[in-house]
Every structure is written in structure tokens, then in C-alpha cells.
C-alpha positions, 0 to 999 in steps of 0.5 A: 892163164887169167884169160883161160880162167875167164873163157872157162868160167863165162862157158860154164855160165852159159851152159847153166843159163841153157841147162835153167832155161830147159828146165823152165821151158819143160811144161811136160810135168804140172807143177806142185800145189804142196799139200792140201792144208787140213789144220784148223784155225788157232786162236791166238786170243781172246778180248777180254780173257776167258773168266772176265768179270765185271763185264758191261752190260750194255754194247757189250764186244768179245774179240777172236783172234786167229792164226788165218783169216777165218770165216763164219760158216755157220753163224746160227750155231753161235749161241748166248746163254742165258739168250737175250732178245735180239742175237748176238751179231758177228763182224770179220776184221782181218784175222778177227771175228767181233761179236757185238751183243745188241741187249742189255745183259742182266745184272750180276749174271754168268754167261757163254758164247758157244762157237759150237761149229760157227768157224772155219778157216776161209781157204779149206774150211777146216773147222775149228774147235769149239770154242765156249767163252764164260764171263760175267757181268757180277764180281764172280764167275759160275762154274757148275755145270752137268752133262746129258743126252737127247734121244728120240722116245720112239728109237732111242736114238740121238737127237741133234740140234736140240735146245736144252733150257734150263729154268729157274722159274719151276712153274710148267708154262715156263718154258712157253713165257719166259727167256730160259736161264741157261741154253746149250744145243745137243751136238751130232750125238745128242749129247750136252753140256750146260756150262758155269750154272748156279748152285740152285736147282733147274727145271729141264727142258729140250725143244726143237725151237724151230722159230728161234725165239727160245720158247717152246711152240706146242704146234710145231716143236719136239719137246723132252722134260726131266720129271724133277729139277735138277741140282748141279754139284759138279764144277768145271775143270780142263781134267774132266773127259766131257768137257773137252772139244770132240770131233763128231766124227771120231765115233770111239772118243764121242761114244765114251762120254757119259750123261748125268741126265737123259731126255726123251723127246716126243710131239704132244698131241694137242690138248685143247679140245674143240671141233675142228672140222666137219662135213658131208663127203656123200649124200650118206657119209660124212665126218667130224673132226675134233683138234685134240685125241680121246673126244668125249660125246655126250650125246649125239642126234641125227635130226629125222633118222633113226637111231639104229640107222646111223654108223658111227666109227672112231679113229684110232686115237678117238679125234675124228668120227666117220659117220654113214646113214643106212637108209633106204630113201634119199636124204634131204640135201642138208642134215641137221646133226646135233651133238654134246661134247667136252670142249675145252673152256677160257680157264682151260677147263673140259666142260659140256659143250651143245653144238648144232651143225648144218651139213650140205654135201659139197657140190663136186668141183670141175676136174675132182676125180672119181670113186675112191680106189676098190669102190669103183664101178666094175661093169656099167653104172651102179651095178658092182663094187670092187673089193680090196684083198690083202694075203701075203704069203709071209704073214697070212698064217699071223695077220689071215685074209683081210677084206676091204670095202670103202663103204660100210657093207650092210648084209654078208652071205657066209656061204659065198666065201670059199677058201680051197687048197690044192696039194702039188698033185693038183688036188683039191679040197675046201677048207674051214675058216673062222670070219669076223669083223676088224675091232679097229675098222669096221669096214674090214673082215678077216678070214683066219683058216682054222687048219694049220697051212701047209708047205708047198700047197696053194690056197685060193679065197673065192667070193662070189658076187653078193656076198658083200652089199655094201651102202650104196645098195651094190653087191660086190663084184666076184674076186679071187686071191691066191697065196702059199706059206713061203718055202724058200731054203734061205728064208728063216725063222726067229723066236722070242721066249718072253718070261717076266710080262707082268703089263701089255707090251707091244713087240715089234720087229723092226729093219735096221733103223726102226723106221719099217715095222714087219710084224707086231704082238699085243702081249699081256703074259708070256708066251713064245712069239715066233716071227717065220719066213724072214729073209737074210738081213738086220732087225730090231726088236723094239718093245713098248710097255703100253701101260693104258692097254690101247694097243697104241704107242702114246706119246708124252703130255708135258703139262700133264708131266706125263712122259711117252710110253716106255720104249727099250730094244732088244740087245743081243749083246750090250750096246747091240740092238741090231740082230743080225740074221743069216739065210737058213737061220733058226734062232731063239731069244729068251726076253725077260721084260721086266728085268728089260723095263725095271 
């Protein structure tokens, strides 16, 4: 019996080791990884504890110490406030992250490490929470704080990754000398918290600090101000909603936190006034270029032409002049062009400038291309010039006919402009026209009919050669342009009832982003405005209140404490600026703007 217990018991055996060996042979399936780790890393402690007073101010280390071994991502993310000069540094050990602040701390003075989102595990990169660490170099910790959001003045939209400082210096040139008091970064919404402040009063400001040192650069930097300081009242505590660590991309969660404050952020136009650049592009035409908007001429002579021979054209925000000679002889090689300005003085000061300046014409370099495009030579050498025409078939009944030289045009034949319509029967009639020169651009005209277009008719603009003659002596070479309302079933038609318009606003239509304007009104009463032929998709309405009537969308003046002109979108619905609309729509909205702007 014993031996027939054995035989069984060493059969079985074998057969397992074969049934064993089968199944480490079979290579028909891939073996399992497990699941894909998506749990963020855990901090398990702090060196020293959250709250430390009586820090050292001087090689000064905090310690992380994490559940996994941890990486850091994002080490510009890792921000101190109040910053000092030199950046913190960081330093993996194991499970550790040390950071090592380099300078001397101030003395008796609350400070954070924001993590923001610096650290990710190193096998998925996970990230992980945020992580604000508060201590202080004094016998009591700060513990005040208030929260806000960052938008762009233009779209109202949430402006990420910007530096939000708050100083105890109320002077305006703070934010351009001095290290702020206390600094935190927008996060992907725009919104901010400023943690453990005093019980003082702050001025505010945001900035793109896009040289890092924590100083606000006019030439290359965005920048947002509250018109008065700010006071925080509230302090910290773990019950408060906005206080939490949010994952951006839980849009419902990070949408319901609200601002104490909101900032809008605008690039300054430069405010020193100088010449910045001149020259002579042509034997007849030249320019001068000044670093700051709205230049003020005092005087302006062409040394040996006459008065009534020169023209001068502004741009749109009045820092450059283009000027052309209207002469019948040739011009010397060098013009002599004195002139008087404001310029901005040592104390910062505008005051009266004499300027004399000698202007060549460039000699043109090997390989510099020809005429500019539509004043090129149609036919042989110096004999036509080509015209730029512009009718769409959405907007000609809003914007007419607009005509384009390069040059400025020095005699019009009205009579050689014919505007025709031709009916579906192929009959043909000559239409009236109202004509008149562009108040912004002097080398535009616009061709308005003066009879409201029809649908399904087809409109021709016929100009015959010479009706133009621009400076150079050319006539125009012969041109044509044909358009037609749009009839297409699906197109639609939108529009606004404006009531309460008590200043100028500018409206616009706008896509879905605000960045494509379609169509623009200059509206100083109320009026219905009505925006046709518009295909199926999403819009914006964005209004402007343009306070100083110059029909431009100015932007702000942070020594002049002066913010950007007011901007709001239209909301179908609260919170909804997108208006959407369907083919073969007819729809009208009543605005009433200054319930919209109060």
C-alpha cells in the first residue's frame, strides 16, 4: 500500500510539472502590465511643519517627502513670495525634494512656497496637488489673504500664467523699481489667491514678467492695476471653497469659485515722446515715425515747396506721418524738411522740440523688389497704374465700393465712373452713386449707390482709363468689378435694437473667439443695427464704450492710471456670450447699453 501511495503521489507530480511547464511555454497571450498608475504622488511630510516661525533667514531648506519617487517637471512653476533676488533652487534625494533659498530672508516677514504644478510623479507623471507652503521668519505667521481674476481688456477672457504683485510701496513706479511684497501666478482660469498677507493696505498689480525678475518692463510686458489699494479683511482657513487645490480641467468645480477683485490687462502704448524714425521711400514720398501715439506738430516746413504742394496724412493713432510732394519738377536729391514737436524732456516733461532733418532717397539694394502691388505698371514703362477694388457681396450694401491707390490720386473724372445693374432678363440700367473720399485714408474712395440693391440683380463699377491720375502723373488703367446682394436661402439676418446709448460705442460682430471682427457700428443714439446675409455658425457681440469718440479701441495708461476703454459682450443668456445661429434665421435682440455698461 505504501508503495502504490508513493507511484500515485510522485504520478500526480509529474503531470502538474507538465500541466506548469505547458503553461510557461504558452506565449499565445501577452502578459498583463496591471493597470496604468494614475494616482498622483502623496506627500507624507514637510521639514520644517506647515506654519514654522522663527525661520532662518539665512541658507534657509524646506523638505518634501513623498510616498514615490518624484520629479520636478516644472521647476519655473516653483515660486517664493515675497521673491527674493536669486530663485530658489530645488535638489531630488530619493523620495525627497529640498529647495534651498539662496538669499537672505527679510526679517519678521511671512513667506510661501507655491509648488503650483512643479511636481509630478516620475513613472506616469501624475501631477501632484498643489502645494503652498506658509512660514515665517518672525514670532507670528500672516494669515490674511484675498482672491481675483486676471482677464484680457479686449475678450474677456482668462488670462493664465500672469504675476499678480502686491506692494506696500503705494508710489506708481513701484512695480518698475522694487521686489513686490507678495506674488502669486494666475492658474489656467485666470483666477489667484494672494495667501498669509498683512492687515495693511496693497497696491495691485499683474504683469507678464516675461524677463523673470519681477519687475514690470513697459516694452515687452502686459500689464493690469486696481485703481485703489486693496485691504485684505479675510483669513485663512481649510473650510473656505477657493482655498482648495483645484484640477484645471474640472471645468464645473474651478468655474465656481468667485473673485473678491478683477484685473484687466492691457499693452501700454509707449509714452515718451521722441522721433523715432524718418526717411524718403521715393523722390515724392517719405515719412516720419514718432515712438509714442497722438504726436503733436507745432510747425512743419519743406525747405523750397510750397505749402499747398505737400501732403500730409496721419495714422490712426497719430505716431507716424506719411508725407507726398505734388510737384511738377524733379526734386533735389536731399529735402531739407524742418519741423517742431512736443518731445518728452529728462523730467519727463512735453515740451517744444526744433528738429532739422536731411532726407536722401535710399539708393535701391540688388535683389529689392518692384512697384508695390496695384501700382504696378500694366502696359510698358510709365504709362498706366492699377487700382485696388474691393466690393463684397455680404457687406457693399454697409461698407459700398471702396477704391485704392498707392499713391495719392491728384485729379478724378466723376464722369468716367459708371456703376450699371442688370436685372435676370439681362437688362440693363445705369445707377446713381454717392462718391467721396475715406476720412481715415486719403488714398481711398468709396462708391455708396444711392438706390437700395436688389436681390437677384447683378451690379457692375466700370472706371474708365483716367479717371484717376495719381502722383507720379499716371492715369489709372481701365477696371471693372462686379457684385450682387447674396440671396442664398440658408443665409440669415441679425438685429440689434440698441436703446439706452447715452456715449459712442463701437459694436462689433465677431466669430466664436472675438479674434475675426465681420462687421462694425459707430453708434452714438439708438438706432436698430442690422447685420445680413450671415452664414450658420457662432458669434459674439462685443461693444466698446469709446469715451474719447476716436472710433478706436484705446488701450490703458498705468501711470496715467488710466484703464482700457470699457469692453462687455452681449449674453444671450447669463454667463453666454456665444450666439448661435441657424441657417434661414431671422433673429432680433434688444440691447440696452447702459444697463449693459452701468
Amino acid at each position: 500500500m505504501k508503495r502504490i501511495t508513493v507511484t500515485v503521489l510522485l504520478l500526480a507530480l509529474f503531470v502538474a510539472c507538465c500541466c506548469f511547464s505547458h503553461s510557461c511555454a504558452n506565449t499565445t497571450t501577452a502578459p498583463s502590465g496591471g493597470p496604468k498608475d494614475t494616482i498622483p504622488p502623496v506627500l507624507l511630510k514637510i521639514t520644517p511643519g506647515p506654519g514654522q516661525t522663527g525661520f532662518p533667514q539665512t541658507e534657509g531648506k524646506v523638505t518634501l517627502l513623498f510616498n514615490e519617487y518624484t520629479v520636478i517637471k516644472t521647476p519655473g512653476d516653483i515660486l517664493l513670495s515675497p521673491p527674493t533676488r536669486h530663485k530658489p533652487t530645488t535638489k531630488i534625494k530619493g523620495k525627497n525634494i529640498v529647495v534651498t533659498i539662496p538669499d537672505t530672508l527679510r526679517e519678521d516677514q511671512t513667506y510661501t512656497l507655491d509648488f503650483g504644478q512643479a511636481l509630478a510623479d516620475n513613472n506616469e507623471g501624475n501631477l501632484a496637488p498643489r502645494i503652498v507652503y506658509a512660514f515665517s521668519t518672525g514670532e507670528t505667521l500672516d494669515s490674511l489673504y484675498f482672491t481675483g481674476s486676471v482677464l484680457d481688456s479686449k475678450t474677456l477672457t482668462p488670462v493664465k500664467n500672469m504675476l499678480v504683485a502686491a506692494y506696500l510701496d503705494p508710489s506708481d513706479s513701484a512695480c518698475f523699481k522694487t521686489l513686490p511684497d507678495a506674488v502669486v501666478k494666475t492658474d489656467d482660469w485666470g483666477f489667484f489667491v494672494l495667501r498669509n498677507l498683512r492687515d495693511t493696505t496693497y497696491s495691485v498689480y499683474v504683469y507678464t514678467d516675461t524677463d523673470t525678475d519681477f519687475k514690470y518692463n513697459p516694452d515687452e510686458d502686459e500689464v493690469g492695476f486696481l485703481d485703489t489699494t486693496y485691504r485684505p479683511v479675510n483669513a485663512l482657513a481649510d473650510t473656505i471653497y477657493e482655498l482648495r487645490p483645484f484640477n484645471m480641467k474640472d471645468t464645473l468645480l474651478c468655474s465656481l469659485r468667485v473673485p473678491m477683485v478683477t484685473l484687466l490687462t492691457f499693452k501700454e502704448l509707449q509714452t515718451v515722446q521722441y522721433l523715432q524714425n524718418s526717411g524718403r521711400v521715393s523722390e515724392r514720398q517719405g515719412f516720419l515715425k514718432f515712438s509714442a501715439a497722438d504726436v503733436q506738430i507745432e510747425r512743419m516746413e519743406f525747405v523750397g515747396i510750397p505749402d499747398s504742394s505737400v501732403i500730409l496724412q496721419y495714422n490712426a493713432t497719430r505716431d507716424s506721418i506719411d508725407f507726398w510732394i505734388n510737384t511738377d519738377y524733379r526734386l533735389d536729391d536731399s529735402l531739407l524738411v524742418r519741423f517742431t514737436y512736443m518731445k518728452t524732456d529728462s523730467t519727463g516733461v512735453l515740451a517744444p522740440v526744433d528738429e532739422q532733418l536731411s532726407l536722401a532717397v535710399a539708393a535701391p539694394e540688388s535683389g529689392t523688389p518692384g512697384p508695390p502691388q496695384g501700382e504696378q505698371k500694366a502696359s510698358g514703362p510709365d504709362t498706366v497704374f492699377l487700382l485696388q477694388i474691393q466690393a463684397q457681396d455680404e457687406t457693399v450694401e454697409q461698407l459700398g465700393v471702396r477704391i485704392e491707390s498707392t499713391l495719392p490720386i491728384i485729379r478724378i473724372l466723376r464722369d468716367s465712373l459708371q456703376l450699371w445693374e442688370t436685372n435676370p432678363k439681362g437688362q440693363k440700367a445705369e445707377k446713381t452713386f454717392s462718391f467721396r473720399q475715406d476720412t481715415a485714408e486719403l488714398r481711398r474712395y468709396i462708391i455708396t449707390p444711392t438706390e437700395q440693391l436688389i436681390k437677384g440683380y447683378e451690379y457692375e463699377l466700370k472706371i474708365a482709363q483716367g479717371a484717376f491720375v495719381n502722383l507720379d502723373r499716371l492715369p489709372n488703367a481701365a477696371a471693372t468689378s462686379k457684385f450682387k446682394i447674396p440671396q442664398a436661402e440658408n443665409l440669415s439676418l441679425l438685429e440689434l435694437d440698441l436703446t439706452g446709448v447715452d456715449e459712442r460705442y463701437i459694436v462689433e460682430l465677431t466669430d466664436e473667439k472675438g479674434s475675426k471682427v465681420f462687421r462694425t457700428y459707430h453708434v452714438d443714439q439708438p438706432e436698430k443695427l442690422s447685420f445680413p446675409y450671415l452664414k450658420a455658425g457662432k458669434y459674439m457681440i462685443r461693444i466698446t464704450c469709446d469715451q474719447n469718440r476716436n472710433g478706436l479701441i484705446d488701450t490703458g495708461n498705468l501711470l496715467a492710471r488710466k484703464q482700457p476703454e470699457t469692453v462687455r459682450f452681449y449674453e444671450s443668456s447669463p454667463g453666454n456670450k456665444v450666439l448661435e445661429i441657424l441657417e434661414s434665421a431671422e433673429i432680433e435682440q434688444t440691447i440696452d447699453l447702459k444697463e449693459m455698461f452701468r
